[in-house]
Phi, psi and omega in degrees: 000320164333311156305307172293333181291296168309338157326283169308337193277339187271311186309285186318310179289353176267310199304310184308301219243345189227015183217337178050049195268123152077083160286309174299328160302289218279325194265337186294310179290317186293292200330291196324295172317328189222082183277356182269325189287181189284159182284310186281328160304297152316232259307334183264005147265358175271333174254020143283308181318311172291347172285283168332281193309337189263344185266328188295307196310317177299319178318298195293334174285333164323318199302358154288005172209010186280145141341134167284336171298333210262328178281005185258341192272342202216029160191122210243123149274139186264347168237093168316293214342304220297324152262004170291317185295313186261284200314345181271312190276042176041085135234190186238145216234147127268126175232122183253148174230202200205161170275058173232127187096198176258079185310337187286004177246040167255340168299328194273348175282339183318281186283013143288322198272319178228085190317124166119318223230036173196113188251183192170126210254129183269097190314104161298145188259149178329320169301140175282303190320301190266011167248005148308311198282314172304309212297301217291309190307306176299330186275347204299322209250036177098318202294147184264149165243132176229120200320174171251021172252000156298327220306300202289338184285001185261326181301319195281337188257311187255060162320083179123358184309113185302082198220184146244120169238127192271157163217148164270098188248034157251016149345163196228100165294180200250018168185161205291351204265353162281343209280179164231164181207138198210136153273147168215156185055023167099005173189157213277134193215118161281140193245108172303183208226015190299336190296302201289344190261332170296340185275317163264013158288336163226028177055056180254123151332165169236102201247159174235119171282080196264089195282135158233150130299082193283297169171204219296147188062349163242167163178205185206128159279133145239131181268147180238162158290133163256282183221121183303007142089017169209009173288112180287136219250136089347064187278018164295309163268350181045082161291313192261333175262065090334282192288348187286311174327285207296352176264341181288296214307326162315286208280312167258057156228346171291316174216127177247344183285337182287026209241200206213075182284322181308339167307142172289022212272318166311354198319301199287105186267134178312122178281000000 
């Protein structure tokens, strides 16, 4: 890792200062996001965001040879029960995350904590190679995948399965008419909207996956209750990515350099 780090320090510094990548997007998105703060303040988050983001990447290229010990040492959940608990009475789990933090490690500490019981559902990429490679990296360490144009018939088929199914749900969907729309960071954004009608289609809990950064290579998940999976819903109002806003907009306004600012996530404007 040691290694790998110097590594990540010639990234950031080729991304920042010599590829500038997607600069305008990444300083553009923070200006929006904190319109009250200083011109230097975005520029000294912008410039964590890339320190971050060149340390996720080496991180994710480790997950091809790492250990399940050495990955267990430096990614801690800190309360299981909480799935411990609904995996004891056979449920089926939602856990949903965000690109904040080192997100590709919140399913495999998932399928550490519970061998077996924890899948995550995934865009394939375009590319044959790399999303062979992605497929390998992700899989390596127990998680299961599943496409995401799969999701509901894999819900349907295994019902009542005793699991997690992870998602990364603050995606920018690709039109407005899928969206939920919410503020969140000073400006109107879109959500998809799928955690609430599968969670309340097949009585799934809802859990939040919330990742800190203890410091470089470690770090700690923690879960929240979103929804105990039997209270009745509005799906109208879309109550659960409702509250998945309001805990992402929590967690990167606590640490903001750590969020995936190069994303595009505002792209799609309220009609």
């Amino acid at each position: 890792m040691p290694v790998l780090y110097l590594l990540a320090d010639f990234f950031y510094l080729l991304m920042r200062y010599v590829l500038r990548y997607r600069h305008r997007v990444v300083f553009g998105n923070i200006r929006n996001s904190f319109p009250d703060k200083s011109e230097a303040w975005v520029r000294d988050t912008a410039h964590g965001f890339y320190r971050h983001f060149a340390d996720t990447i080496v991180e994710i290229l480790k997950m091809a040879t790492i250990s399940h010990a050495e990955f267990n040492r430096r990614v801690v959940v800190t309360n299981p029960e909480l799935g411990d608990a609904y995996f004891a009475k056979g449920r089926t789990i939602m856990t949903l995350g965000s690109h904040h933090g080192n997100w590709e490690w919140i399913a495999p500490a998932g399928a550490q904590r519970w061998p077996g019981k924890v899948d995550g559902v995934y865009k394939p990429l375009s590319n044959p190679f790399f999303d062979y490679f992605i497929f390998r990296l992700r899989t390596r360490l127990g998680t299961g995948l599943i496409p995401m144009r799969e999701t509901l018939r894999d819900m349907e088929a295994n019902r009542g399965k005793v699991r997690s199914l992870c998602m990364l749900s603050d995606q920018c969907p690709p039109k407005s008419k899928y969206a939920y729309w919410t503020r969140t960071l000073n400006q109107d954004t879109a959500f998809f909207t799928g955690s609430d009608r599968l969670a309340v289609t097949y009585n799934c809990p809802v859990l939040y996956a919330s990742i800190r950064k203890v410091r470089r290579g470690y770090c700690t998940i923690t879960l929240e209750e979103i929804y105990d999976g039997s209270a009745e819903l509005n799906l109208a109002e879309h109550p659960i990515t409702e509250a998945f806003a309001r805990r992402i907009e929590r967690d990167i306004m606590e640490r903001p350099s750590e969020y995936l600012w190069s994303h595009r996530r505002w792209k799609l404007k309220k009609e």
